[in-house]
C-alpha positions in Angstrom: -27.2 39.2 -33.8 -26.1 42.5 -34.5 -22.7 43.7 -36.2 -21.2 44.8 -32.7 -22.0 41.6 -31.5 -20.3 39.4 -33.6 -17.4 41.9 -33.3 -16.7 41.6 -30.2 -17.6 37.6 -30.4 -14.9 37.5 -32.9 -12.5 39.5 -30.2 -13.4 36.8 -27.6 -12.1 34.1 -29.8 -8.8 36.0 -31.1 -7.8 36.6 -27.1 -8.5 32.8 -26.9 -6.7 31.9 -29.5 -3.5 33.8 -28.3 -3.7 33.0 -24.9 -3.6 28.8 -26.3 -0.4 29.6 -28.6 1.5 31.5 -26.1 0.2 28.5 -23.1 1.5 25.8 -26.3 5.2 28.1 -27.0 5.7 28.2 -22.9 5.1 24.1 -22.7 7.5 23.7 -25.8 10.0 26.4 -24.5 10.2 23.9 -21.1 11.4 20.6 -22.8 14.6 19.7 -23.3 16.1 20.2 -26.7 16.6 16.8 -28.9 19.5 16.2 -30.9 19.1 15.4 -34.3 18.4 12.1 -35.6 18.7 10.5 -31.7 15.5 8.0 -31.1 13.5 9.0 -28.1 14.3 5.6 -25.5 11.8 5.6 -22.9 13.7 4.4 -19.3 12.3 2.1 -16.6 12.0 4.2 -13.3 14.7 3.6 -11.3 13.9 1.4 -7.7 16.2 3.0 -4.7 17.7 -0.8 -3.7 16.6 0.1 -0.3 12.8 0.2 -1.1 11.0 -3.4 -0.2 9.6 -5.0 -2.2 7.8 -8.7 -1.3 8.2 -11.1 -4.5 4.6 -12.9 -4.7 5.9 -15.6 -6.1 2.1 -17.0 -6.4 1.5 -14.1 -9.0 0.6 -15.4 -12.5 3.7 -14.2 -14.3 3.4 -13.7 -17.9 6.0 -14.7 -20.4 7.9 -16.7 -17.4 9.3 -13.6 -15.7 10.0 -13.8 -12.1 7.9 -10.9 -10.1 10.1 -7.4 -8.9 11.0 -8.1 -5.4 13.1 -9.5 -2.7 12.8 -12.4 -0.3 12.4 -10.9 2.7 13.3 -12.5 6.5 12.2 -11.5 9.2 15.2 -11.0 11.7 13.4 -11.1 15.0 11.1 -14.4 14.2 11.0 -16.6 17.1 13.0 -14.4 19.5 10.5 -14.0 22.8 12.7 -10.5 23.5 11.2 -9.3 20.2 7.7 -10.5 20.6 7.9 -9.0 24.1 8.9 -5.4 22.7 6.6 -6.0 19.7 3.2 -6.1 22.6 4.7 -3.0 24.2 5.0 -1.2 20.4 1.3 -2.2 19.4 0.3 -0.2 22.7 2.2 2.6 21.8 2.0 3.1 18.4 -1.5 2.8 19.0 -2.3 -0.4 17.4 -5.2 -1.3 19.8 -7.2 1.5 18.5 -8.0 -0.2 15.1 -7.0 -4.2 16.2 -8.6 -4.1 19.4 -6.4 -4.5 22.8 -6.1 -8.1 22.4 -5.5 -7.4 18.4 -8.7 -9.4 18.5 -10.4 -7.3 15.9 -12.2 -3.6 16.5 -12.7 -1.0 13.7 -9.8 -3.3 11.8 -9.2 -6.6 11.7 -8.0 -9.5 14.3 -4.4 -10.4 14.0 -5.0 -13.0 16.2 -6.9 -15.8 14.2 -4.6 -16.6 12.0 -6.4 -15.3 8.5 -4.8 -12.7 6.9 -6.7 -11.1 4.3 -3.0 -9.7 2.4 -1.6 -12.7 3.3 0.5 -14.0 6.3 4.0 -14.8 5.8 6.1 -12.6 7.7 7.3 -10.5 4.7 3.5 -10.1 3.7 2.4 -8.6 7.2 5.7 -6.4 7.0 4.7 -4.8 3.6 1.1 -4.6 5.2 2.7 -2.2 7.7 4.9 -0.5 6.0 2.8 -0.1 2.5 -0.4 0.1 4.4 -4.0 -1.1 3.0 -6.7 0.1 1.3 -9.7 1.4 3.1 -8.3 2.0 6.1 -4.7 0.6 7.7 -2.4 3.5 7.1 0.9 3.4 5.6 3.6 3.7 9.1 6.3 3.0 6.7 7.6 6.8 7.1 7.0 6.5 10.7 8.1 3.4 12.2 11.8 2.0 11.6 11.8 -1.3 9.8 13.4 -3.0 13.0 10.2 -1.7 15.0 8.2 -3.3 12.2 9.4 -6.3 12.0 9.1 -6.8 16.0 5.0 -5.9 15.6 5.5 -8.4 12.7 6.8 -11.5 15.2 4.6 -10.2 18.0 1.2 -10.5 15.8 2.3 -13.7 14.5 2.8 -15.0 17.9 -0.7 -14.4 18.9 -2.1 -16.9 17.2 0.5 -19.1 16.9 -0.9 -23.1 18.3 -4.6 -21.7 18.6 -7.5 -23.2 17.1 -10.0 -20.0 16.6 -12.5 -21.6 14.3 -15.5 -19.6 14.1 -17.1 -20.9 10.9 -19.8 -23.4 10.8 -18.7 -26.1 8.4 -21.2 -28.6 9.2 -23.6 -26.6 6.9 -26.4 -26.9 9.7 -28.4 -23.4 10.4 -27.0 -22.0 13.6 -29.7 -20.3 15.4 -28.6 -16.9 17.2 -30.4 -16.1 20.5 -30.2 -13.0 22.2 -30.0 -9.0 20.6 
């Protein structure tokens, strides 16, 4: 390596160098100043009141502490009025695209077999909704008013409400499949 190039080497790194302590004064310019002798107290983030939250109360809860959340009822449950606009919202929110027309299962699940795979109290399938699921049931909390939501809520629940849609086989015989 000749001289020059060490020189200039050594240039490269001084620039560097600079550029870090001037990027490290800019960050340190940019926080608030502390008073002396005050301990630094870290806050919890504070939860808008109106943001719901379902309380799972089947959670494991570590040194006896009740779960964040709230109890949540759904106002429309068992009102046929509800469950009546609730089948005209799943149409036009689109619904059937996913569920299927009968919410019988498409590209997502069925709604109408009774398993729920975030659970299926009323609150749960609310959260579902609003919250949205991974890998693929978007988030319509932004988009849909909680009143809408809770009438898909009591119109999915009806639709399996009283049925028996077994279609497991329990008996642990080998089913044999005929056809494609």
């Amino acid at each position: 390596m000749t001289r020059s190039e060490r020189i200039a080497g050594a240039g490269v790194a001084l620039v560097a160098l600079l550029a870090l302590a001037e990027a490290c004064r800019e960050s340190s310019a940019a926080e608030p100043p502390r008073q002396q002798g005050a301990a630094r107290t870290t806050r919890p983030a504070r939860v808008d009141s109106t943001t719901p939250f379902v309380a799972h109360v089947e959670h494991i809860r570590p040194g006896d502490t009740a779960p964040r959340g709230v109890t949540m009822r759904n106002p429309y449950a068992g009102s046929a009025q509800a469950v009546a606009t609730g089948a005209k919202l799943f149409l036009s929110y689109n619904c059937v695209d996913c569920h299927g027309v009968d919410a019988s299962g498409a590209m997502g699940p069925s709604l109408a077999d009774g398993r729920w795979h975030f659970g299926g109290e009323d609150a749960e399938v609310f959260e579902s909704i609003y919250q949205g699921r991974p890998e693929g049931m978007p988030a319509w909390g932004s988009t849909i008013q909680p009143e809408q939501i809770w009438m898909l809520v009591a119109y999915v629940k009806s639709l399996s409400a009283g049925k028996d849609v077994t279609s497991e086989n329990f008996t642990g015989r080998t089913v044999e499949r005929v056809g494609h």
